[in-house]
N, C-alpha and C positions, 0 to 999 in steps of 0.2 A: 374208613373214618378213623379218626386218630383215639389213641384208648385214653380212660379217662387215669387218675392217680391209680385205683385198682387192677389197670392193665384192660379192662372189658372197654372191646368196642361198643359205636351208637347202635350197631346191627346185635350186640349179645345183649344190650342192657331194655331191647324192646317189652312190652310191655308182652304178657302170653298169650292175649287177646290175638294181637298178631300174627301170631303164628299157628302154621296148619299143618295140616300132615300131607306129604306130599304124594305116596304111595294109595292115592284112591285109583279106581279102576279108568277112567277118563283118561290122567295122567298116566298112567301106565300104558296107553295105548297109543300115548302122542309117543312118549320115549320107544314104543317097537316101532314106530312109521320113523322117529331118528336114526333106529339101528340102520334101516336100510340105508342110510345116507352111505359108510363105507364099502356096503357091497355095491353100489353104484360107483365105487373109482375102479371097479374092474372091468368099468364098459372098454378101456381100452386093448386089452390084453386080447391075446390071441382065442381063447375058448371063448369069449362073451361075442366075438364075433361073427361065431358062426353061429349056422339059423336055431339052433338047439340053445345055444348063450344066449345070444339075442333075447328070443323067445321068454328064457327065463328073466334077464333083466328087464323086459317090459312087462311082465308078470307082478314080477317084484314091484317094482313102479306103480302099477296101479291097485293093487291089493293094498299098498302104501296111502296112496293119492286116496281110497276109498275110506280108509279109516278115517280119516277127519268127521266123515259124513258120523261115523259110529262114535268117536269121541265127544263129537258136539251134541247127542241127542244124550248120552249117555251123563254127560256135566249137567245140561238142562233137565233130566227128569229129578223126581223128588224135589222141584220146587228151587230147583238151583243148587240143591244143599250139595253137590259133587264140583261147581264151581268155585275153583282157587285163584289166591292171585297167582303164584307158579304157571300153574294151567293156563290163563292169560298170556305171560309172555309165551309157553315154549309153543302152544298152539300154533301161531301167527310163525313161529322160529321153525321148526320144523315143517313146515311148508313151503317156506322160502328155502330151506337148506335143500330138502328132497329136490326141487325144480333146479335152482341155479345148478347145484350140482350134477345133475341130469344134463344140463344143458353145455355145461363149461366139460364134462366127459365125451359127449357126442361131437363136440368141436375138436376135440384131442384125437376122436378115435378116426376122425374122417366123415362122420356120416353128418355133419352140418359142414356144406362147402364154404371153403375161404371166403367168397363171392357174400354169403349172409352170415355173416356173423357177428354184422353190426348189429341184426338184431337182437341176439345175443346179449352185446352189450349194452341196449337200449332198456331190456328186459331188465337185465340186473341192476342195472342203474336207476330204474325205476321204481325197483323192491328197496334200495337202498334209501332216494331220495321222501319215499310212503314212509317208512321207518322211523326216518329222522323229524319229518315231519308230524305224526302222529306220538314221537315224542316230547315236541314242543308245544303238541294241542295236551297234551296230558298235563305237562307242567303249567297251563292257563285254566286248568281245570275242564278242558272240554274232551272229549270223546269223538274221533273220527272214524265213526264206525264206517260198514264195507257199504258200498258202494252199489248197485248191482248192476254197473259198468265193470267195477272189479271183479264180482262174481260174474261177471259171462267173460272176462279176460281170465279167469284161473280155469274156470270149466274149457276154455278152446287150449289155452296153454298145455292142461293135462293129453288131453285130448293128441297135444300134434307130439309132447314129449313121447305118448306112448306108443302113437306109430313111429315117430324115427327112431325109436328103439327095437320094432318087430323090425324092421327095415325090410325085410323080406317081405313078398309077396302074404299076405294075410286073409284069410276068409274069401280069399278070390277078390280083394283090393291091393295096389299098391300102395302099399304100406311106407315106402319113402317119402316119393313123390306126395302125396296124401299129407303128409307131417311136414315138411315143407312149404305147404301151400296154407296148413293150420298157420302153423309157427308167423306166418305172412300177415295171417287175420289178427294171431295172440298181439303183432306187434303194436298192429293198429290198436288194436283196443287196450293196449298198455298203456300207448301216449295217450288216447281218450281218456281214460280211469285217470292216469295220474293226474289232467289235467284239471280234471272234477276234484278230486281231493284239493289242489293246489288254489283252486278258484272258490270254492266253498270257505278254506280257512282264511284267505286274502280277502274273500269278500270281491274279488273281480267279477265285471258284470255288474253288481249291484247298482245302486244311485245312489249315490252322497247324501247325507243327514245333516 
């Protein structure tokens, strides 16, 4: 924003009301589930593909992927009083970062064949066009909360990221194949979810007033 005669932006001259402390324990736990985002661009390197690498990068993934669960009860206890606006956006950000990037490394490293990786891009395009969208329900004042189309599309999506990352044989399942066949259902229920988001805010389907 442009500063005023005293050089202070419209973001420094807020009121203190608005502003919070960023370092509560909630947020602290979104930014360790970001950290992993850069140890996930070593999915393609030579040590992360064998079964000892692997292993640890889907490790990492989902002890990642779990935290949400512990940062969401952890904001809501005490009454909300651990709920930030920060917390708000990187929540939603750091979920989206951990997956695509999961997903756009596994296509680098070989282990999502050429053949699907449309849904890949179906995937992505999806988190981006939910995004844009739930920023334009923000700025009409509305709220487009999750879906539980969306929540059984994040739950299979985690699900098939974290076998095609054991890629090896795992617990006495195939662990490719298996994440492959997830990844198949995630896409389905990608276009499902988004369509519900897109139909809810349009109002498609309804009958005219």
């Amino acid at each position: 924003m442009a500063p005023d005669a005293e050089g202070r932006s419209e973001f420094a001259k807020a009121p203190a009301r608005l502003r919070e402390d960023f370092w509560n324990l909630p947020n602290t736990v979104t930014m360790l589930r970001i950290a992993v985002v850069p140890v996930l661009l070593l999915i393609p390197t030579s040590w992360a593909l064998t079964k000892g690498g692997s292993q640890f990068m889907a490790w990492a993934f989902i002890l990642a992927a779990l935290s949400d669960i512990v940062d969401g009860w952890l904001a809501r206890r005490m009454d909300g009083a651990q709920i930030t606006r920060m917390g708000k956006l990187l929540d939603p950000l750091a979920d989206k970062l951990l997956v695509t990037t999961a997903l756009i490394m596994l296509v680098a490293a070989g282990r999502i064949p050429t053949w699907t990786t449309f849904m890949v891009v179906i995937i992505v395009g999806r988190e981006l066009a939910v995004t844009g969208l739930r920023g334009m329900a923000s700025s009409d004042g509305h709220v487009a909360g999750a879906s539980w189309q969306g929540k059984l599309k994040s739950l299979v999506q985690n699900f098939s990221v974290g076998a095609l990352l054991f890629h090896y044989p795992t617990l006495g399942l195939p662990a490719h194949e298996l994440g492959l066949t997830l990844l198949g259902v995630a896409t389905a229920l990608t276009l499902w979810s988004g369509y519900v988001y897109f139909a809810d805010y349009f109002g498609w389907g309804k009958p005219r007033r």
